[in-house]
N, C-alpha and C positions, 0 to 999 in steps of 0.2 A: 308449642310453648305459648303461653296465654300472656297479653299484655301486661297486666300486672305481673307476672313474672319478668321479663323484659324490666319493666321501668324498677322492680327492685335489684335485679341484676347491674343495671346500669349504675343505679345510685349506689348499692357497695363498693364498685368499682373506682369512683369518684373519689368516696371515701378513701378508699384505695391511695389512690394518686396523692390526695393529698395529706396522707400520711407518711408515703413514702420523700413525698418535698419536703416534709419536715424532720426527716431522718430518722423513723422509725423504721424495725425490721418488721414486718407484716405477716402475718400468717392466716390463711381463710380455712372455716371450721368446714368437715367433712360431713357430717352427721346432719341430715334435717332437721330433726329435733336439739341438736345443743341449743341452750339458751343463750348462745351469742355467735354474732355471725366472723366475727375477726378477732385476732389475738395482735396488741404493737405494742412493741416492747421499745422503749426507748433507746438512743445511746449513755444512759444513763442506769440502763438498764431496770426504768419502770415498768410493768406489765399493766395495759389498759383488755379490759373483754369490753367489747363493743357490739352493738346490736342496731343494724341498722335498719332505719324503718323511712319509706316514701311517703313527704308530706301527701294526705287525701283530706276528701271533703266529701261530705255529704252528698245523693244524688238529690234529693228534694229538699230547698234552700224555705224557711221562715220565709212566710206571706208577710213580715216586717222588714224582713233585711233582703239589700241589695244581691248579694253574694250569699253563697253557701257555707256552711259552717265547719270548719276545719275538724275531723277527726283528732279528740285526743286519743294519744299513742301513753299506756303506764307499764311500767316494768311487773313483773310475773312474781310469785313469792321466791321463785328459786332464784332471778335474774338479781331482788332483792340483795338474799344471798351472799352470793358471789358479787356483789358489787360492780354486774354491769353496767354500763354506760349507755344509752339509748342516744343516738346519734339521727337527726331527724336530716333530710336532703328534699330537695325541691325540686320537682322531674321539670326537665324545661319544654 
């Protein structure tokens, strides 16, 4: 298993957790390719499709800036769609 697998594994999880604190029933997609990684349906019975992505950055940072430059992260035409939710986490 490759690091980067690891640290997105990790951060769905997270997500995880704290959707289930907020009292949603959770469900994780089976398919590699679905366009979203979790199904939380509220106690209100709202349905969110969520995709989660590990905040990254750039390996060669601008000879101007201090720091590297965050990867943006955009939803897909189909993720469009279906109105998933693109949920960003921060690997610590």
């Amino acid at each position: 298993m490759s690091v980067k697998s690891i640290k997105g594994t990790i951060g769905e999880h997270r997500v995880i957790v704290k959707l289930l604190q907020q009292g949603y029933h959770v469900a994780k997609a089976i398919d590699q390719q679905c366009p979203f990684d979790l199904v939380a349906v509220s106690p209100g019975g709202k349905v969110r499709l969520i995709d989660v992505k590990t905040e990254s950055y750039r390996k060669n940072k601008p000879t101007w800036s201090k720091k590297s430059t965050k990867i943006n992260r955009i939803l897909k035409p189909i993720q469009k769609t279906l109105k998933v939710e693109l949920v960003m986490v921060e690997y610590e």
